[in-house]
KETI-895375 format. One line per field, with one value per residue (C-alpha): x, y, z; residue in one letter; residue number from 1. Coordinates in nm, 2 decimals. Layout:
// KETI-895375
east <- c(X / ...) $
north <- c(Y / ...) $
up <- c(Z / ...) $
aa <- c(A / ...) $
i <- c(NUM / ...) $
// end
This chain:
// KETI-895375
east <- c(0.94 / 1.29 / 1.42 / 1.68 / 1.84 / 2.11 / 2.33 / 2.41 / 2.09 / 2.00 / 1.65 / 1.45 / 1.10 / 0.80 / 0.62 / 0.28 / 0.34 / 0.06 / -0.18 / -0.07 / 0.00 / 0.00 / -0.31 / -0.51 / -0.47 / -0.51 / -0.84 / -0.97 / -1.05 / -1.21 / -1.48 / -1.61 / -1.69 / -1.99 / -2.33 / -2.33 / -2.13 / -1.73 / -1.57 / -1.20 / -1.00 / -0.63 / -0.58 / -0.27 / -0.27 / -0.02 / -0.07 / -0.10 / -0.48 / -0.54 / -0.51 / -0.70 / -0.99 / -0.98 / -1.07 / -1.33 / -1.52 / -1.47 / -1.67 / -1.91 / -1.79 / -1.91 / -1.65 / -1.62 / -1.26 / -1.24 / -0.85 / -0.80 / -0.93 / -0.79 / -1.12 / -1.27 / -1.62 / -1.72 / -2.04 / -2.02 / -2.39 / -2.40 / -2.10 / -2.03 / -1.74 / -1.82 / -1.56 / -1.25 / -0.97 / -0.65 / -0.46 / -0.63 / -0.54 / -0.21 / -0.17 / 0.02 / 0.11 / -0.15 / -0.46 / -0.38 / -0.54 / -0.91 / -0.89 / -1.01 / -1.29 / -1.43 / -1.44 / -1.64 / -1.83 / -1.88 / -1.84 / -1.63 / -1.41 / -1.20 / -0.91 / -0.76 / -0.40 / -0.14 / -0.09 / 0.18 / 0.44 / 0.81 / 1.10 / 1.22 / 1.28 / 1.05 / 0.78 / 0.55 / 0.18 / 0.18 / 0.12 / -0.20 / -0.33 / -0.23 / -0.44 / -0.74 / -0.71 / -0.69 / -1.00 / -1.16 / -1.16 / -1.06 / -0.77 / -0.69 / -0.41 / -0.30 / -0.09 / -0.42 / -0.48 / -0.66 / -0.97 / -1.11 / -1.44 / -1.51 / -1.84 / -1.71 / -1.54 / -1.53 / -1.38 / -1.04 / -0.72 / -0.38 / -0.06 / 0.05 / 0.38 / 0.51 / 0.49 / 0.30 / 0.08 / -0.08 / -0.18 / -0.28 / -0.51 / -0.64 / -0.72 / -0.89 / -1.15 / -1.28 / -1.25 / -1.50 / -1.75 / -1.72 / -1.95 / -1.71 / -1.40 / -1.09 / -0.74 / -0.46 / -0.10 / 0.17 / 0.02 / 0.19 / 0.14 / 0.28 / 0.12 / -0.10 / -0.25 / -0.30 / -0.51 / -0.66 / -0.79 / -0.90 / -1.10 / -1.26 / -1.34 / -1.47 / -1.74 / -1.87 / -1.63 / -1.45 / -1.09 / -0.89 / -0.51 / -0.41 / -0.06 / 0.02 / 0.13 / -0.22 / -0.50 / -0.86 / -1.15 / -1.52 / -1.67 / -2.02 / -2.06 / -2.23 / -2.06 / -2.19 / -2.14 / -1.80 / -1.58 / -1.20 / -0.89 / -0.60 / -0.26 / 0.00 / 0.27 / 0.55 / 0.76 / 0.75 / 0.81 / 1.11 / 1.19 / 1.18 / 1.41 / 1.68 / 1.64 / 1.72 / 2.05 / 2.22 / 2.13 / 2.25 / 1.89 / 1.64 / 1.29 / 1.01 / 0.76 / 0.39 / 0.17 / 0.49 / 0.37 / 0.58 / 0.44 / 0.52 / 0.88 / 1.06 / 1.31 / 1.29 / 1.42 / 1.69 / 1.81 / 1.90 / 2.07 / 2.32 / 2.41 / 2.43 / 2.12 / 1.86 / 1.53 / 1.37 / 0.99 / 0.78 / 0.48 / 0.40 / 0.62 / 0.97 / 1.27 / 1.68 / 1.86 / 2.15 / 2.36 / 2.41 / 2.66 / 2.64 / 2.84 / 2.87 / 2.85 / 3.00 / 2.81 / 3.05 / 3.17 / 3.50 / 3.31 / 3.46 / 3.12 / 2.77 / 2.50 / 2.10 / 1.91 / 1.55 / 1.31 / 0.97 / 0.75 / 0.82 / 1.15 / 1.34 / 1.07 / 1.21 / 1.10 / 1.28 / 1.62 / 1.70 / 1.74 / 1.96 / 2.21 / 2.31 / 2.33 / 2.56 / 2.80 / 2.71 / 2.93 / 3.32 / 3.43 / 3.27 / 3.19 / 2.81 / 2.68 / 2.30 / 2.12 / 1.76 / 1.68 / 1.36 / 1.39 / 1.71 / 1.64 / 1.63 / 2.00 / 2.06 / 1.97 / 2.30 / 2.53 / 2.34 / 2.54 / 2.88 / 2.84 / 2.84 / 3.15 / 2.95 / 3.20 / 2.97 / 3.07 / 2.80 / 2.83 / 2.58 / 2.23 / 2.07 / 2.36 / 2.58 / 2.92 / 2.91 / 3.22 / 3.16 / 3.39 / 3.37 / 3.31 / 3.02 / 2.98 / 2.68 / 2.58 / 2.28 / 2.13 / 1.87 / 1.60 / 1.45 / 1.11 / 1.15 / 1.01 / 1.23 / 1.54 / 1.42 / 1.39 / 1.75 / 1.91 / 1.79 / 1.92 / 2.22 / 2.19 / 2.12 / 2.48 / 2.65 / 2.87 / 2.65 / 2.37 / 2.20 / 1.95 / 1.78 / 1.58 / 1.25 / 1.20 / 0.81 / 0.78 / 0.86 / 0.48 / 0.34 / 0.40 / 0.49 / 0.25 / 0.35 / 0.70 / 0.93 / 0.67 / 0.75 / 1.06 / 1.11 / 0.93 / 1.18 / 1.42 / 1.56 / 1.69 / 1.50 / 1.28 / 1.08 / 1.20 / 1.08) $
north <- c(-3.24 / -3.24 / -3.12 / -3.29 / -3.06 / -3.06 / -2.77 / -2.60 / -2.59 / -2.27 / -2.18 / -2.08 / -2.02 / -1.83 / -1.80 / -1.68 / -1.61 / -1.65 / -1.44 / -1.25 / -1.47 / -1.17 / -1.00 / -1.36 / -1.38 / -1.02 / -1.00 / -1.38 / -1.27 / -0.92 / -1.15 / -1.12 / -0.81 / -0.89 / -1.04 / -1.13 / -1.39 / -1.27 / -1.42 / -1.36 / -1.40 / -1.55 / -1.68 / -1.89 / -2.24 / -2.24 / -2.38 / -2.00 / -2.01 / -2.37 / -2.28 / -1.96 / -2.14 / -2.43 / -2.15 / -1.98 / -2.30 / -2.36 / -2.08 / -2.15 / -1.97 / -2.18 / -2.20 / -2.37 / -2.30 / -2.40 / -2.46 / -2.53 / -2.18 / -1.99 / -1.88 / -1.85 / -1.80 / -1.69 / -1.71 / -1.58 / -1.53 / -1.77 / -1.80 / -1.90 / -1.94 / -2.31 / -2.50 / -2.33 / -2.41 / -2.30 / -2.42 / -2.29 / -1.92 / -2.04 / -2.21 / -1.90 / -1.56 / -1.49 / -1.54 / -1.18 / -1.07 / -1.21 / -1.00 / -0.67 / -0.85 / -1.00 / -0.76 / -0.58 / -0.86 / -1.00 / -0.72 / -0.89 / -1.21 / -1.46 / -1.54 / -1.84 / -1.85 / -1.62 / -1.67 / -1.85 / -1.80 / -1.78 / -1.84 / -1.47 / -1.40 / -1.15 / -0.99 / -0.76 / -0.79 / -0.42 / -0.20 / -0.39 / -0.39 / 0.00 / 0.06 / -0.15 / 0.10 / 0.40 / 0.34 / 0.24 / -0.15 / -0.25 / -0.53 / -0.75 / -0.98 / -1.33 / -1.59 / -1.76 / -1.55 / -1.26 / -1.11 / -0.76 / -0.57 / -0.32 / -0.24 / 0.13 / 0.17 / 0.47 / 0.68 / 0.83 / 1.03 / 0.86 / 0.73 / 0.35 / 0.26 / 0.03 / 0.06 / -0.29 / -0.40 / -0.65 / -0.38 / -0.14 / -0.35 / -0.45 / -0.14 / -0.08 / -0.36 / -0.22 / 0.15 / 0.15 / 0.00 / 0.27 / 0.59 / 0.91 / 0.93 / 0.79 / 0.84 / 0.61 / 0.84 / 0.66 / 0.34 / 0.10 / 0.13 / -0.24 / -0.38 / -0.63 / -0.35 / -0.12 / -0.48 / -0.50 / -0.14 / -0.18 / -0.49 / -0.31 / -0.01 / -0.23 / -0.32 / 0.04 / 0.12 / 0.50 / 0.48 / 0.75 / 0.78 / 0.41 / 0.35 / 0.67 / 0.67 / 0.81 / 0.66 / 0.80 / 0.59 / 0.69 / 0.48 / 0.30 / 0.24 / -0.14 / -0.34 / -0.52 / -0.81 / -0.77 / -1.02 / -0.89 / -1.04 / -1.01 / -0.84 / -1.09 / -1.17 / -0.92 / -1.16 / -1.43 / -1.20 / -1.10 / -1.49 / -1.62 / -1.33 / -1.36 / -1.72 / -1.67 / -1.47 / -1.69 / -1.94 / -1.73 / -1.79 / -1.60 / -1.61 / -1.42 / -1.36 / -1.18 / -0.98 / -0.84 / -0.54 / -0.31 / -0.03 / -0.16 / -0.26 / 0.05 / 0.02 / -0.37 / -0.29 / -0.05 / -0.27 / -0.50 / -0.24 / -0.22 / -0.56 / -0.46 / -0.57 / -0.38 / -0.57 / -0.52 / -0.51 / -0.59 / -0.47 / -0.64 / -0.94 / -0.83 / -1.05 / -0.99 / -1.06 / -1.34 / -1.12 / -0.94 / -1.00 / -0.98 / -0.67 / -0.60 / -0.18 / 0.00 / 0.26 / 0.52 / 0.78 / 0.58 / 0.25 / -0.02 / -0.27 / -0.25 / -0.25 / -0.38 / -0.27 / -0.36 / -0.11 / -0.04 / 0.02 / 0.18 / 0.05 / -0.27 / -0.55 / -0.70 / -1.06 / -1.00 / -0.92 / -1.34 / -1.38 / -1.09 / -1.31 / -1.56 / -1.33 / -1.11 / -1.45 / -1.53 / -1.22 / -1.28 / -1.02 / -0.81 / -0.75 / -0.68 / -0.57 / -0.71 / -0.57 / -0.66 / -0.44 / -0.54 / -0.90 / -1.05 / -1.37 / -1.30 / -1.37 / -1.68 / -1.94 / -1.79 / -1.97 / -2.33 / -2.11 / -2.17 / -2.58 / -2.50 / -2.26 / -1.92 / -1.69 / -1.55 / -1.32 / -1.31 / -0.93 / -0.95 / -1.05 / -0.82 / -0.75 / -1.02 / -0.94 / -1.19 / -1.20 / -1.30 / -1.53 / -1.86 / -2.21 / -2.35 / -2.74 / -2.91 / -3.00 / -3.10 / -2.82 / -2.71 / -2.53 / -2.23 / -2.20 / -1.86 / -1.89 / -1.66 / -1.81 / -2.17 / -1.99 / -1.83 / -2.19 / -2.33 / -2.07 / -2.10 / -2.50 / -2.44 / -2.24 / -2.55 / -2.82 / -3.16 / -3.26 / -3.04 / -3.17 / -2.93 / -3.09 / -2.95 / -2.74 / -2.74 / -2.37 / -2.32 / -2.39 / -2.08 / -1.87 / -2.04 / -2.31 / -2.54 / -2.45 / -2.76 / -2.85 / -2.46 / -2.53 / -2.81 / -2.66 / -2.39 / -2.66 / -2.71 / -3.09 / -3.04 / -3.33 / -3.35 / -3.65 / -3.79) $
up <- c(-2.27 / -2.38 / -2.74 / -3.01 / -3.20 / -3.46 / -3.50 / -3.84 / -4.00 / -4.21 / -4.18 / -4.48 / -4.60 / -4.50 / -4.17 / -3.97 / -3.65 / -3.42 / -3.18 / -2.97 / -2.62 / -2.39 / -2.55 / -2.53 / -2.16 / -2.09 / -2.33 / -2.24 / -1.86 / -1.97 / -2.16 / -1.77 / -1.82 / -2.10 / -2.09 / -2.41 / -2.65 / -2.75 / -3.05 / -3.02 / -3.34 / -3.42 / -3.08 / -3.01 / -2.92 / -2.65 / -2.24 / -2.12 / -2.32 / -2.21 / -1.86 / -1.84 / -2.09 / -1.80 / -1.55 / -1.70 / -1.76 / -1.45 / -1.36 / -1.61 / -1.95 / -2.22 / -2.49 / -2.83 / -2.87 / -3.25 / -3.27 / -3.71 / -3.72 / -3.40 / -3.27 / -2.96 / -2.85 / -2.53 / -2.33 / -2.00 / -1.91 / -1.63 / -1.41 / -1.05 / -0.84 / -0.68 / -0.92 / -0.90 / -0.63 / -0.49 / -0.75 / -1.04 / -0.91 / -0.88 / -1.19 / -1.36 / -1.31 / -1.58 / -1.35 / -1.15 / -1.53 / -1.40 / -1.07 / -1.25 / -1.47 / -1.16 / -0.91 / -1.21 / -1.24 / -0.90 / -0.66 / -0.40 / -0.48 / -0.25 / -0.42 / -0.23 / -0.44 / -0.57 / -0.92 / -1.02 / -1.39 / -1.47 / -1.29 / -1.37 / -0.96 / -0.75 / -0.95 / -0.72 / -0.75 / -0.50 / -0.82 / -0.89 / -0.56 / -0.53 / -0.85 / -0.70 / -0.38 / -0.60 / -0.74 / -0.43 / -0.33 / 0.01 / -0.04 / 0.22 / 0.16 / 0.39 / 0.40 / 0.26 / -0.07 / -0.12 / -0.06 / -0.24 / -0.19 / -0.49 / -0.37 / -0.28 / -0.60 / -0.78 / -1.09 / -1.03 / -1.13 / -0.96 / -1.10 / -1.20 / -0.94 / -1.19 / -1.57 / -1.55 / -1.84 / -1.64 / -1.38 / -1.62 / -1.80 / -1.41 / -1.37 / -1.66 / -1.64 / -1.33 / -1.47 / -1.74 / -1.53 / -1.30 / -1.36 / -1.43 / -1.59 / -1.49 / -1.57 / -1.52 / -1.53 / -1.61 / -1.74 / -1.96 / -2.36 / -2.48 / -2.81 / -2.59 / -2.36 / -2.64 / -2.82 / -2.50 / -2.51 / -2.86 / -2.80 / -2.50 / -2.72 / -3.02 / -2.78 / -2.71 / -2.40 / -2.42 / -2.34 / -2.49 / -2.49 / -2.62 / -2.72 / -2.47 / -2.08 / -2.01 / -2.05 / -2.03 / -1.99 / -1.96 / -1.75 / -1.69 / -2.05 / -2.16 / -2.37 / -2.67 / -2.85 / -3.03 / -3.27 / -3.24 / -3.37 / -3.21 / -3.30 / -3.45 / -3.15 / -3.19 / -2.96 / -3.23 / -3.46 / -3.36 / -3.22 / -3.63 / -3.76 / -3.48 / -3.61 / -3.95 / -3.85 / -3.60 / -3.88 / -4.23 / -4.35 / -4.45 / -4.32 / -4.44 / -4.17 / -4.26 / -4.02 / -3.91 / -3.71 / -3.89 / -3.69 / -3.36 / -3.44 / -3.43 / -3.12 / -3.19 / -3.52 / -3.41 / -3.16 / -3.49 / -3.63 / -3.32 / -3.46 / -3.80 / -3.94 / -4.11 / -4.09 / -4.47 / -4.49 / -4.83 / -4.69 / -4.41 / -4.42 / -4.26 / -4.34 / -4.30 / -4.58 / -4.55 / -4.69 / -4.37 / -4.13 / -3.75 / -3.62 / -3.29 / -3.30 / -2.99 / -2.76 / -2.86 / -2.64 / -2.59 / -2.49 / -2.74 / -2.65 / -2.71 / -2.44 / -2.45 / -2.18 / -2.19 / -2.10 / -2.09 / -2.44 / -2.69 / -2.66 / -2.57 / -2.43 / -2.14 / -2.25 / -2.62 / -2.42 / -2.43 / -2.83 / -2.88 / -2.64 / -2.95 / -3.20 / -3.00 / -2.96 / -3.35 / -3.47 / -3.53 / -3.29 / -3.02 / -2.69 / -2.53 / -2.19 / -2.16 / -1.87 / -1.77 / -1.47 / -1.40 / -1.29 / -1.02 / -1.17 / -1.53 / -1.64 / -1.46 / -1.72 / -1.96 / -1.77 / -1.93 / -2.26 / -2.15 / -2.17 / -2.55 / -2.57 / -2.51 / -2.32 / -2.10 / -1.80 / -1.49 / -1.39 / -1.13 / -1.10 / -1.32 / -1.61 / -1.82 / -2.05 / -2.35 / -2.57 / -2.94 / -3.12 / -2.92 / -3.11 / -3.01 / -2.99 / -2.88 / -2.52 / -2.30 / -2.15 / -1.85 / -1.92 / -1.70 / -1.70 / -1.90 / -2.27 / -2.45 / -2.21 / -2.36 / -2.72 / -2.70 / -2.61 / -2.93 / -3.08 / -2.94 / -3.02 / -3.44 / -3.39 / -3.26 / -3.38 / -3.32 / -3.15 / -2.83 / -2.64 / -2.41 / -2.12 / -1.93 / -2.24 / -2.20 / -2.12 / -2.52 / -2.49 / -2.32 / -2.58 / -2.92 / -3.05 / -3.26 / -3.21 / -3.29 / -3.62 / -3.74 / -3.73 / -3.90 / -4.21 / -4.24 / -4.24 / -3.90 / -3.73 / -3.41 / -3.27 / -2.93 / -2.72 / -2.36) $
aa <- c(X / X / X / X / X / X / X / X / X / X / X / X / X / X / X / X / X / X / X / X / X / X / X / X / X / X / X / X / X / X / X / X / X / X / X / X / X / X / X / X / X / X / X / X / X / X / X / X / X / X / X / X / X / X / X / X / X / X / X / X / X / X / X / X / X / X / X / X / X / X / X / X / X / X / X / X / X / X / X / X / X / X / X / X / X / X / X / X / X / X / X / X / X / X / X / X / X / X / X / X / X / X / X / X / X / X / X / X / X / X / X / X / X / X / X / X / X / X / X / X / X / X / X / X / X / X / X / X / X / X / X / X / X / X / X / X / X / X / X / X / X / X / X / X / X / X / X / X / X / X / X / X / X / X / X / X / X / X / X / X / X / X / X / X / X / X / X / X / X / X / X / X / X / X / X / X / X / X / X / X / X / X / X / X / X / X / X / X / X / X / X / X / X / X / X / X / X / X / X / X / X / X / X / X / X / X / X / X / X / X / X / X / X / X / X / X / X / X / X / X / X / X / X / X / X / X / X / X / X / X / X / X / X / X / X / X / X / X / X / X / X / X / X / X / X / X / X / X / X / X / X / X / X / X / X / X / X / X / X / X / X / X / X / X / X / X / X / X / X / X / X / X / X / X / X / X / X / X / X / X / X / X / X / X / X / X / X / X / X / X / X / X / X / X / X / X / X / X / X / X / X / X / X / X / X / X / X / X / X / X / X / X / X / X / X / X / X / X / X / X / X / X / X / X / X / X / X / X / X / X / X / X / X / X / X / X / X / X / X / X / X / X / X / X / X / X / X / X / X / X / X / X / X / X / X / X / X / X / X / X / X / X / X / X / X / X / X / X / X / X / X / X / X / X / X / X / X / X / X / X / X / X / X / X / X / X / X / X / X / X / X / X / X / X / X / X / X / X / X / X / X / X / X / X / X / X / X / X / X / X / X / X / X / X / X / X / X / X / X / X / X / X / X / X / X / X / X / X / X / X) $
i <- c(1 / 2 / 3 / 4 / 5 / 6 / 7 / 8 / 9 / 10 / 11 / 12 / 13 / 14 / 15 / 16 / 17 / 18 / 19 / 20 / 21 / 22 / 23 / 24 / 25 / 26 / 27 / 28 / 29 / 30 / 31 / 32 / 33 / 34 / 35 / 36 / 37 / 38 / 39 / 40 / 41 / 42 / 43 / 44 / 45 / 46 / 47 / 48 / 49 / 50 / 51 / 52 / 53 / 54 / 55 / 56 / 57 / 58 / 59 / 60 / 61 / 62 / 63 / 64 / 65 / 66 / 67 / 68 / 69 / 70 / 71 / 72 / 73 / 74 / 75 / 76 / 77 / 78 / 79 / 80 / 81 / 82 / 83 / 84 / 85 / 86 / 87 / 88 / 89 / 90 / 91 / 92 / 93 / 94 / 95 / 96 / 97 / 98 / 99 / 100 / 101 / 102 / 103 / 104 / 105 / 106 / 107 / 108 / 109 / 110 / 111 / 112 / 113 / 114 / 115 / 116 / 117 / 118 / 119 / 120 / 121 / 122 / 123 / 124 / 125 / 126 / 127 / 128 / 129 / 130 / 131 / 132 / 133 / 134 / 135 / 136 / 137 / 138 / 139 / 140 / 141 / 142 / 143 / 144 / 145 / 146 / 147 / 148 / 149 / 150 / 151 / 152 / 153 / 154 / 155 / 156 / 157 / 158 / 159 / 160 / 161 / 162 / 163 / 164 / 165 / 166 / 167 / 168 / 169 / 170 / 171 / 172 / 173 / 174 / 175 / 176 / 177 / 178 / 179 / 180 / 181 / 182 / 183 / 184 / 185 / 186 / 187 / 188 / 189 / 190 / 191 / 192 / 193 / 194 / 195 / 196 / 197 / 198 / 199 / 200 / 201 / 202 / 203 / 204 / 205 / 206 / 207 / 208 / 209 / 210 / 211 / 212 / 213 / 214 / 215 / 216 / 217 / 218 / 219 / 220 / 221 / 222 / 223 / 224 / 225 / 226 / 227 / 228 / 229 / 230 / 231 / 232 / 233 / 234 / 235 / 236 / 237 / 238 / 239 / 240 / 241 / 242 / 243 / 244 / 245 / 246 / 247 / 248 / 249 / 250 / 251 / 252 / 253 / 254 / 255 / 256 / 257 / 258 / 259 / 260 / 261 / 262 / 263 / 264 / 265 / 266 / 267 / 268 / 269 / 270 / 271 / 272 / 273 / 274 / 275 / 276 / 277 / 278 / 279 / 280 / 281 / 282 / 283 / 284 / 285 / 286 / 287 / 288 / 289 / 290 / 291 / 292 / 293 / 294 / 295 / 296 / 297 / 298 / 299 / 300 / 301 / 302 / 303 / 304 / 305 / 306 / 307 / 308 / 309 / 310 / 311 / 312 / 313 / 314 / 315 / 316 / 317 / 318 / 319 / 320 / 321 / 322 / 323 / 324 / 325 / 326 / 327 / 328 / 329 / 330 / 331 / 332 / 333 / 334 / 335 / 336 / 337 / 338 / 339 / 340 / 341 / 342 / 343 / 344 / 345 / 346 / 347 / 348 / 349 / 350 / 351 / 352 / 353 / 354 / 355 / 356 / 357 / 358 / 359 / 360 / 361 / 362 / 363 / 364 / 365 / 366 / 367 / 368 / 369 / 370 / 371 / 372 / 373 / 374 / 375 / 376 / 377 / 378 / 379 / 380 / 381 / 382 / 383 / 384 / 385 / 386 / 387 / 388 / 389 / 390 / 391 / 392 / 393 / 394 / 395 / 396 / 397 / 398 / 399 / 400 / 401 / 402 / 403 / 404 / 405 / 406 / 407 / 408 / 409 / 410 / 411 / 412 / 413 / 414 / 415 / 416 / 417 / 418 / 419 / 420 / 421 / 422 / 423 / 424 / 425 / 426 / 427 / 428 / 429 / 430) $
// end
């Protein structure tokens, strides 16, 4: 799918963002875990949830995924593993989230492909299988897939080797089927694993700790029916009010999450913005003007550096790009340490005007004050990259069109028609 757009729209109006995406595909594959029907609540409809719904069908979830309302209902009493293939394991980095739930659920599993996902660069799978081992499953990885035996599995204290929220909630699938406590040093505390925990807990399971680098859980506890709605999606969030300033508009988004948007919205404020909330619909006033603010300490430029939560999300590092090369004057150093192949996609910036300095493969200078005219682009398969280049388009002169922009699709639904009723010129094309 390719994407039309015209530049020098202002966006206004009002705005839901949608589910979670990272909680549905952590908490969709933990619906292993129960005998008994799940109903999950304000679930996105974007191509990450398609996929993993595909697979579980495929091993014999019944689903009625009723789309008008956002709700899924899961049955997994009768499952198998005789319809599911190579490619399906592969088929995003999303499916290593199902290896947790179903050694719980199975025991021992075959898993025939590595998952799949973005084009962000190398992105170790070791802390998972590390975590597996810790608490006690033999892992035995080929050139053919992988195959793990939880069938000496057992409680445990050890420490996560990467802040990963996918490992952590891995490890706490199998955890709190595992009689004895368990605790899990170092674990990650991002909105979608602490929704994850929640949804665990809101079916009778014991994990103490949430929102905390250590989590508890008190294992070998059954789970009961549960309905659970999931937390809105704090990327979006963030995604429609960097919108509304590159585009001097004002959009009012509800659900907002105020609680979990503290370094989000201080990052803002290095920009010069103060993100305003009325409860809990946040919105940034068009009255206020990008600012680049220096570090200080006789730095005359700013630097963003994602890190892990509670500050900077790695994934959120893309959209603060345009609005640094929206302001009049400035200079900003953007680092994102975690993934080699993370800042590649900014040089598709320069075809518009961006001055944009490749530092190395992790770090990027950008220098505000450039006129930006429209271009054709190429789009990574990076969501928030894909997000940040219409951003970057609504701040051009003309018409952009930004090609292989299907990615938008893992993780905003209904982007392009959202858009366009807060008052954008952007059109899907073939």
């Amino acid at each position: 799918m390719n994407i039309r757009i015209k530049g020098g729209q202002k966006l206004n109006g009002e705005i839901d963002p949608s589910g979670s995406k990272n909680s549905a595909v952590a908490i969709i594959p933990a619906t292993l875990l129960f005998d008994e029907p799940v109903e999950i609540q304000n679930v996105p409809d974007i191509t990450d949830v398609t996929k993993m719904v595909t697979i579980l069908e495929k091993l014999g979830s019944i689903i009625n995924w009723d789309k008008e309302n956002s709700s899924l209902l899961i049955d997994n009493r009768h499952l198998s593993f005789e319809k599911v293939d190579k490619d399906d394991w592969s088929a995003m980095r999303g499916t290593s989230l199902l290896w947790g739930p179903m050694l719980a659920r199975f025991g021992k599993v075959d898993f025939s492909g590595l998952p799949g996902g973005c084009t962000l660069g190398y992105r170790t799978l070791l802390p998972h299988y590390q975590a597996f081992e810790d608490l006690g499953v033999k892992v035995n990885l080929s050139s053919s897939g992988i195959v793990m035996d939880a069938g000496k599995a057992h409680s445990n204290s050890f420490w996560l080797t990467e802040m990963s929220p996918t490992a952590t909630e891995n490890a706490v699938s199998l955890a709190v089927t595992l009689k004895g406590k368990t605790e899990i040093v170092g674990a990650a505390s991002e909105p979608q694993v602490q929704d994850f925990c929640n949804f665990l807990n809101s079916a009778g399971s014991d994990i103490q700790g949430i929102g905390s680098n250590l989590l508890t859980i008190n294992g070998n506890h059954s789970l009961s029916k549960t309905k659970y709605r999931l937390l809105s999606d704090h990327y979006e969030i963030a995604t429609f009010l960097a919108l509304s300033v590159v585009t001097k508009g004002v959009i009012s988004v509800h659900n907002a999450e105020p609680d979990l948007f503290r370094h989000i919205n201080y990052i803002f404020s290095k920009f010069g913005l103060r993100v305003h909330y009325n409860k809990n619909t946040a919105y940034i006033p068009d009255s206020e003007k990008v600012k680049i603010i220096p570090d200080g300490e006789g730095r005359d430029f700013l630097t963003v550096k994602a890190q892990p939560w509670p500050s900077l999300p790695v994934d959120l590092l893309p959209i603060f790009i345009p609005i640094a090369l929206s302001a009049d004057r400035g200079v900003t150093l953007f680092h994102n340490w975690m993934y080699d192949s993370g800042l590649f996609w900014t040089s598709e910036l320069t075809k518009l005007g961006a001055n944009i300095i490749m530092c190395d493969q992790h770090r990027i200078i950008t220098v505000a004050g450039s006129h930006l005219h429209g271009d054709t682009l190429e789009a990574p398969y990076i969501i928030r990259a894909v997000v940040a280049m219409v951003m970057a388009c609504m701040m051009a002169d003309g018409e952009s069109i930004i090609l292989n922009a299907d990615s938008l699709y893992r993780g905003h639904p209904h982007f392009s028609d959202n858009l366009k009723k807060l008052g954008a010129n952007i059109e899907e094309i073939s």
